[in-house]
Biotite code that builds the C-alpha atoms (Angstrom):
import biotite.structure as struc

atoms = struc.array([
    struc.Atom([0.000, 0.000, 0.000], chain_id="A", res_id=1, res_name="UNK", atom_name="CA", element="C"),
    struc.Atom([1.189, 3.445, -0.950], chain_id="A", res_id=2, res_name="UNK", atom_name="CA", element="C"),
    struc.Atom([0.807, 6.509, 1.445], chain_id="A", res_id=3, res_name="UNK", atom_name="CA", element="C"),
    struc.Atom([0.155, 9.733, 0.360], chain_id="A", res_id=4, res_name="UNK", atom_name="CA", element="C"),
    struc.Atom([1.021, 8.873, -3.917], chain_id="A", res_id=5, res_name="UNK", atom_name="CA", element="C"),
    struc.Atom([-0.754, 8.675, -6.676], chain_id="A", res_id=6, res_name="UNK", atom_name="CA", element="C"),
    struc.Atom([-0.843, 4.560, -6.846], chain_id="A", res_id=7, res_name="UNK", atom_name="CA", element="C"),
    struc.Atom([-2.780, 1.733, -5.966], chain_id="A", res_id=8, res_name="UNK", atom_name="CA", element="C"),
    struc.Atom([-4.767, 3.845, -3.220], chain_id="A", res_id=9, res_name="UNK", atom_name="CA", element="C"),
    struc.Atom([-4.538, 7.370, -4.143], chain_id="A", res_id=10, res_name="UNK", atom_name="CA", element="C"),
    struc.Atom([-5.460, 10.186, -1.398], chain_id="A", res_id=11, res_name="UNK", atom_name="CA", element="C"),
    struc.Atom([-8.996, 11.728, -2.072], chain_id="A", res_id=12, res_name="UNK", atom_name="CA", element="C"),
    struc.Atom([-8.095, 14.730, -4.270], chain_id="A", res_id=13, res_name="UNK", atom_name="CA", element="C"),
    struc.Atom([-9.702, 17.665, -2.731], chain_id="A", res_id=14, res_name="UNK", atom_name="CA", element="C"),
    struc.Atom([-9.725, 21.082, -4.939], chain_id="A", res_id=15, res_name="UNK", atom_name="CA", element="C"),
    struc.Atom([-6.940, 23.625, -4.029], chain_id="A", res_id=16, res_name="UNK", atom_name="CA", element="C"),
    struc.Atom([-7.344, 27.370, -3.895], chain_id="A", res_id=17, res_name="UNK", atom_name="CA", element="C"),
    struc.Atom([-7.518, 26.916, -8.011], chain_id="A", res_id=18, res_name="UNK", atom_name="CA", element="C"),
    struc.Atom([-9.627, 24.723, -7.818], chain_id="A", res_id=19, res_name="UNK", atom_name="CA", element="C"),
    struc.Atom([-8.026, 22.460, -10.269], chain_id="A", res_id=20, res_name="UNK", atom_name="CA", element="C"),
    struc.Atom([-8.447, 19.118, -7.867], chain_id="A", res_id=21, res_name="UNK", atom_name="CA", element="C"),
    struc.Atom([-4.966, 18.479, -7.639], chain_id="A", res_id=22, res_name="UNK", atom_name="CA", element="C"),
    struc.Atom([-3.645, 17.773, -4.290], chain_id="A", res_id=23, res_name="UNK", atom_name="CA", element="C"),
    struc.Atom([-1.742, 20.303, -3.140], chain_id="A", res_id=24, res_name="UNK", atom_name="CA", element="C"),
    struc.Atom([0.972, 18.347, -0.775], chain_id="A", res_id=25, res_name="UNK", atom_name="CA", element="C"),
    struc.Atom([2.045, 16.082, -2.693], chain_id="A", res_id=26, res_name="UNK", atom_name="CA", element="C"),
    struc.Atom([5.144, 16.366, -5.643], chain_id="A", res_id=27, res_name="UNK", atom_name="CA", element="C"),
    struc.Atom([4.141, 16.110, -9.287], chain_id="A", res_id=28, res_name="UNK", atom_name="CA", element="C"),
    struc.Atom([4.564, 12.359, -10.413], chain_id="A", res_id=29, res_name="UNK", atom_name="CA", element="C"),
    struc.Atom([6.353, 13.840, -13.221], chain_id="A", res_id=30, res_name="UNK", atom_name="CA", element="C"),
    struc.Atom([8.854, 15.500, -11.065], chain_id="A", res_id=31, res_name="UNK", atom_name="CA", element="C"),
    struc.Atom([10.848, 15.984, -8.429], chain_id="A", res_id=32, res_name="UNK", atom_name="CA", element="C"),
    struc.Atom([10.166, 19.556, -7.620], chain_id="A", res_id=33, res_name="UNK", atom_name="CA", element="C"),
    struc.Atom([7.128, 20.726, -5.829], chain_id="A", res_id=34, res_name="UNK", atom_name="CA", element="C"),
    struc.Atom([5.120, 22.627, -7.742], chain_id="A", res_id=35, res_name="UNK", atom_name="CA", element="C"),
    struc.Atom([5.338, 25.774, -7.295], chain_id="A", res_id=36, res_name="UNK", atom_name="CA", element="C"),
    struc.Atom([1.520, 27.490, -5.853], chain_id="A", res_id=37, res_name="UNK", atom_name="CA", element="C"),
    struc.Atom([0.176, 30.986, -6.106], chain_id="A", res_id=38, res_name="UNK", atom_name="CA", element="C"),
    struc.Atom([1.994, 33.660, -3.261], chain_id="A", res_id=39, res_name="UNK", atom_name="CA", element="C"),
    struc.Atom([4.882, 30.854, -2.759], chain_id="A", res_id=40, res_name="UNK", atom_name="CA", element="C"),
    struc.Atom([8.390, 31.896, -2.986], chain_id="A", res_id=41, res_name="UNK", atom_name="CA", element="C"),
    struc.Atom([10.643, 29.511, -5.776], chain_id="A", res_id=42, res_name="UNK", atom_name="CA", element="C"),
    struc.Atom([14.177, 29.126, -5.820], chain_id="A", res_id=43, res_name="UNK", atom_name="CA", element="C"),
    struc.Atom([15.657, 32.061, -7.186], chain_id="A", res_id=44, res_name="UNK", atom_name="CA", element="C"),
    struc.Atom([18.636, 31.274, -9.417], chain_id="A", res_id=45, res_name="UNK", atom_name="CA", element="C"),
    struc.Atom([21.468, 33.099, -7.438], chain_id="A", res_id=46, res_name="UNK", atom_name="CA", element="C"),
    struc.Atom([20.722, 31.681, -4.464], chain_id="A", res_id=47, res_name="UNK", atom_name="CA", element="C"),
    struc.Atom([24.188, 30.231, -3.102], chain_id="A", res_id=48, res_name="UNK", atom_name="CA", element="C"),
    struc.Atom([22.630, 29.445, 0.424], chain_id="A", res_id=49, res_name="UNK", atom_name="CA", element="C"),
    struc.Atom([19.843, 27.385, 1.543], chain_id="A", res_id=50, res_name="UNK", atom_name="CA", element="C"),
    struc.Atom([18.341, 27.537, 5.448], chain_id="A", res_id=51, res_name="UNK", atom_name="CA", element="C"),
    struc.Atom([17.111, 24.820, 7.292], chain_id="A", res_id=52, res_name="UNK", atom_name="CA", element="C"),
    struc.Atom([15.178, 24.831, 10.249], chain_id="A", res_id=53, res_name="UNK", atom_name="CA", element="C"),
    struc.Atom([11.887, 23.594, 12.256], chain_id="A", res_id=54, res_name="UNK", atom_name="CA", element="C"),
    struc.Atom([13.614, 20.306, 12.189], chain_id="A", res_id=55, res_name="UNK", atom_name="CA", element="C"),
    struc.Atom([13.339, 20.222, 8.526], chain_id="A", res_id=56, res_name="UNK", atom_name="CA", element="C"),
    struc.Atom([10.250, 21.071, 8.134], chain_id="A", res_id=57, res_name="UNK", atom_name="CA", element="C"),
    struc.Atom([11.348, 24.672, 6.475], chain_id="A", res_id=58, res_name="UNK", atom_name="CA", element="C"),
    struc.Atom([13.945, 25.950, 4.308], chain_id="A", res_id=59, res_name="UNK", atom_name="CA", element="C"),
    struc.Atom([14.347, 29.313, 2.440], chain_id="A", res_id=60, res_name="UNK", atom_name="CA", element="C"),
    struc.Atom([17.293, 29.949, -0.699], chain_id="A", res_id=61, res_name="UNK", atom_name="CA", element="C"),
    struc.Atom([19.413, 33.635, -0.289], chain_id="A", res_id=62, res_name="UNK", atom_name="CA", element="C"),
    struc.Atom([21.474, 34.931, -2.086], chain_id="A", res_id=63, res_name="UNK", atom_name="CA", element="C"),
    struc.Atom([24.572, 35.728, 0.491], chain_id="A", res_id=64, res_name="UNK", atom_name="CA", element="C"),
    struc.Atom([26.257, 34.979, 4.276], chain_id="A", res_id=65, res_name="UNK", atom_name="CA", element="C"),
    struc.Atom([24.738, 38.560, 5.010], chain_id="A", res_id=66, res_name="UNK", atom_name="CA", element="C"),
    struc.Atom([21.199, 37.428, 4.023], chain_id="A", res_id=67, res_name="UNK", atom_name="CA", element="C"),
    struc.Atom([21.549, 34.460, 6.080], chain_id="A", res_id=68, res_name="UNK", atom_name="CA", element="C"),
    struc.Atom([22.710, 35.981, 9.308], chain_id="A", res_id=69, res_name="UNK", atom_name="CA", element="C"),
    struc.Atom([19.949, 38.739, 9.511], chain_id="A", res_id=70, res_name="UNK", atom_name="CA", element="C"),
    struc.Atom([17.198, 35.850, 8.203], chain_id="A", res_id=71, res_name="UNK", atom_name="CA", element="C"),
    struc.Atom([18.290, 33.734, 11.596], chain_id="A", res_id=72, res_name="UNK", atom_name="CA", element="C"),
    struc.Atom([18.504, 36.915, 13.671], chain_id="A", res_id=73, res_name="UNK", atom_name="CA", element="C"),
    struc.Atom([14.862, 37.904, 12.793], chain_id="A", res_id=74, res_name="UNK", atom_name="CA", element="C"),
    struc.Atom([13.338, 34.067, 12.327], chain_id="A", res_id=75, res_name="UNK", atom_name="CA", element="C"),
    struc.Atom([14.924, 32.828, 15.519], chain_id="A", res_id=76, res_name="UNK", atom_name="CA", element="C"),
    struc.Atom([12.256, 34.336, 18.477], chain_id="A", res_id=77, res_name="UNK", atom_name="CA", element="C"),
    struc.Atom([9.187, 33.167, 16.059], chain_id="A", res_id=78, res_name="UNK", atom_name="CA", element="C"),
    struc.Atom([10.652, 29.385, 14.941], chain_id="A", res_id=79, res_name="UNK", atom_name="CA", element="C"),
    struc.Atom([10.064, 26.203, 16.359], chain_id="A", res_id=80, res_name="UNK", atom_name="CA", element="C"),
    struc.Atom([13.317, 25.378, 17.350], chain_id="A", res_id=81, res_name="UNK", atom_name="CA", element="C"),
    struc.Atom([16.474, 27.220, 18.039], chain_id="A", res_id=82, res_name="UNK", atom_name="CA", element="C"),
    struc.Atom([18.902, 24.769, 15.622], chain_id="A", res_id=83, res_name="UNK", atom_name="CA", element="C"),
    struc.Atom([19.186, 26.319, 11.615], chain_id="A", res_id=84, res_name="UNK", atom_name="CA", element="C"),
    struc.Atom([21.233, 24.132, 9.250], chain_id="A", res_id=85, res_name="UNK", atom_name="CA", element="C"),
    struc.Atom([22.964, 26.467, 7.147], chain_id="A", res_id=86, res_name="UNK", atom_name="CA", element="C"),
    struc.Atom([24.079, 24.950, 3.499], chain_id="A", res_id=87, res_name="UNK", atom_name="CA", element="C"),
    struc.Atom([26.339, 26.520, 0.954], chain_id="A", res_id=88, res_name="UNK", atom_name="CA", element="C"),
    struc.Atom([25.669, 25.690, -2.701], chain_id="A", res_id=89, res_name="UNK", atom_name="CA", element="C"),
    struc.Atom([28.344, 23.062, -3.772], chain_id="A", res_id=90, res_name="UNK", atom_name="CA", element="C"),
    struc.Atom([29.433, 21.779, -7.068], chain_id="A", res_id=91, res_name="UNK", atom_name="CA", element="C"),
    struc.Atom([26.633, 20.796, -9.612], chain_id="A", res_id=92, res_name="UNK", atom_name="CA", element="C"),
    struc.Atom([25.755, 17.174, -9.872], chain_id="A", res_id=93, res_name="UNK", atom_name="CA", element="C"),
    struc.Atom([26.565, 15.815, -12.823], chain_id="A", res_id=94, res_name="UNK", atom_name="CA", element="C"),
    struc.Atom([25.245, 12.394, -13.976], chain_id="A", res_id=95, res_name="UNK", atom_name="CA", element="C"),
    struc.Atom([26.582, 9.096, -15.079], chain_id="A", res_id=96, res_name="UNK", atom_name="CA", element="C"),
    struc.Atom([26.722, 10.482, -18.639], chain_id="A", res_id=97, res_name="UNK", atom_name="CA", element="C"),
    struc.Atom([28.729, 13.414, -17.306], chain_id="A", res_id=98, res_name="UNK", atom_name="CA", element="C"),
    struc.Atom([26.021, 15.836, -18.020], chain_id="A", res_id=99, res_name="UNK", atom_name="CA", element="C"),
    struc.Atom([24.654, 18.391, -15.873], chain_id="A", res_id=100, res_name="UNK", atom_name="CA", element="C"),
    struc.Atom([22.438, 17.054, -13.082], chain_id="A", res_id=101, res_name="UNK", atom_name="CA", element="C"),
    struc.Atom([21.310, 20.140, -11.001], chain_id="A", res_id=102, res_name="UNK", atom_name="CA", element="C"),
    struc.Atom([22.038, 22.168, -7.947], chain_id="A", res_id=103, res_name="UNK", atom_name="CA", element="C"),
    struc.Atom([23.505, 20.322, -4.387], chain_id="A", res_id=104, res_name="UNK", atom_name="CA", element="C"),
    struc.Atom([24.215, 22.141, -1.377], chain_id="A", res_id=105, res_name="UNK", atom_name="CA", element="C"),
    struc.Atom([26.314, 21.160, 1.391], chain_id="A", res_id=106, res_name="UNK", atom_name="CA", element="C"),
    struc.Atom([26.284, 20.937, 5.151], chain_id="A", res_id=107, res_name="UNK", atom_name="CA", element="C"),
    struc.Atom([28.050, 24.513, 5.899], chain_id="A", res_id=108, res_name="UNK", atom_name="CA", element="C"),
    struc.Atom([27.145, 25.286, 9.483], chain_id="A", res_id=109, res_name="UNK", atom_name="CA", element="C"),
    struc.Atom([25.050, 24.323, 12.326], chain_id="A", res_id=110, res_name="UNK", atom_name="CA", element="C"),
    struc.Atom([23.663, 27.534, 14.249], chain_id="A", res_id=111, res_name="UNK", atom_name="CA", element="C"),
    struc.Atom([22.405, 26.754, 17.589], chain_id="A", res_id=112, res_name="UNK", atom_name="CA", element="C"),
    struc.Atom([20.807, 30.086, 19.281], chain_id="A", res_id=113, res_name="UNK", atom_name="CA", element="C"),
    struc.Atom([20.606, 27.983, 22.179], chain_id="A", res_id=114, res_name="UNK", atom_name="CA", element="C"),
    struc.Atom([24.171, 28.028, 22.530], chain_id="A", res_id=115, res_name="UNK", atom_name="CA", element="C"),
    struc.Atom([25.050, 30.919, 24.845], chain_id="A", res_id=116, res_name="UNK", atom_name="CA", element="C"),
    struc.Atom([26.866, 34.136, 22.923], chain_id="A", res_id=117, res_name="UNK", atom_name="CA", element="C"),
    struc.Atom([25.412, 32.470, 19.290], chain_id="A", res_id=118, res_name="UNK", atom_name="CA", element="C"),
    struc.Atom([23.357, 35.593, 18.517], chain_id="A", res_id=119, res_name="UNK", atom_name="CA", element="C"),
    struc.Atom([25.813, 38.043, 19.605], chain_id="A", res_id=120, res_name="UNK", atom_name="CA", element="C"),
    struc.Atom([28.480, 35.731, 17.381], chain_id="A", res_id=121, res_name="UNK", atom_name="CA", element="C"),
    struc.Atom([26.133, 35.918, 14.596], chain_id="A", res_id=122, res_name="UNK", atom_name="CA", element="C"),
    struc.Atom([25.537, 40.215, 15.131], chain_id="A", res_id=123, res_name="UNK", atom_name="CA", element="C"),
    struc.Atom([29.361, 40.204, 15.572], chain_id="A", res_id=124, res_name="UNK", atom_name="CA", element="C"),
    struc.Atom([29.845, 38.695, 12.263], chain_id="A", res_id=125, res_name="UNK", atom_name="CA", element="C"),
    struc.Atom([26.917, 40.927, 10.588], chain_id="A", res_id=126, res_name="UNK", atom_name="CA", element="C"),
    struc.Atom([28.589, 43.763, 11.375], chain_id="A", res_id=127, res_name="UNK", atom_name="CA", element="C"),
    struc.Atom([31.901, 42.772, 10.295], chain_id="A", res_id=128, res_name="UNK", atom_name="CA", element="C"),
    struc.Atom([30.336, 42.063, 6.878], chain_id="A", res_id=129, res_name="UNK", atom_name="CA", element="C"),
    struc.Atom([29.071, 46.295, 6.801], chain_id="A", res_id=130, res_name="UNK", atom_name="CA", element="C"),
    struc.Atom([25.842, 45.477, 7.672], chain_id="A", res_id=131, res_name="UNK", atom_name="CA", element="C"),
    struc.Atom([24.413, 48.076, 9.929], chain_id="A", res_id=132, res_name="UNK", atom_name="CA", element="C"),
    struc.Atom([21.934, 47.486, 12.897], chain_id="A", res_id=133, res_name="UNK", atom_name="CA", element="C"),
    struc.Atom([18.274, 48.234, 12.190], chain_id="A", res_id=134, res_name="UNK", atom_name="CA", element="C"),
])
């Protein structure tokens, strides 16, 4: 038995806000990529950095350190969980037939605001960059 797919027992398809009776959660069968939905943010195409957090559960694409540090900064007192998994975009895959495969990112950092002094290492390093306080 298949959860959640489109196979042998397929999830009732309920309309989405388009009303097109897709089901909203789950990838196209055609694809790995989640479609992308009306008022949802894509991967923009000079994103080098990718965020992690809520166990997992989230993840955002900017374009630079700076951007990173001031998304934790500002996410960190509404998020589930204090950890972010910080990822810097790596060399492309490329496929058995040498051709180009597609982004990966890599494991860069782990920021834990739980640690003590992590948010004043993180402001520290903001300001270093030329980033001034808000």
């Amino acid at each position: 038995m298949q959860i959640g797919g489109d196979g042998p027992h397929p999830l009732p398809r309920q309309p989405d806000e388009r009303g097109s009776g897709a089901h909203p959660a789950t990838p196209n069968s055609h694809s790995s990529a989640w479609p992308a939905r009306a008022g949802q943010a894509t991967v923009a195409s000079g994103s080098a950095w990718q965020v992690r957090f809520d166990g997992g559960h989230q993840q955002r694409y900017l374009a630079d350190r700076r951007a990173v540090l001031r998304y934790v900064l500002a996410l960190a007192p509404q998020a589930a969980s204090s950890r972010f998994e910080v990822y810097a975009e790596a060399e492309p895959v490329r496929l058995a037939d040498g051709s180009p495969g597609g982004r990966q990112f890599a494991l860069a950092e782990v920021i834990d605001l739980a640690r003590p002094g992590e948010a004043a290492r993180l402001r520290e390093e903001l300001q270093a960059l030329g980033d001034v306080p808000a």
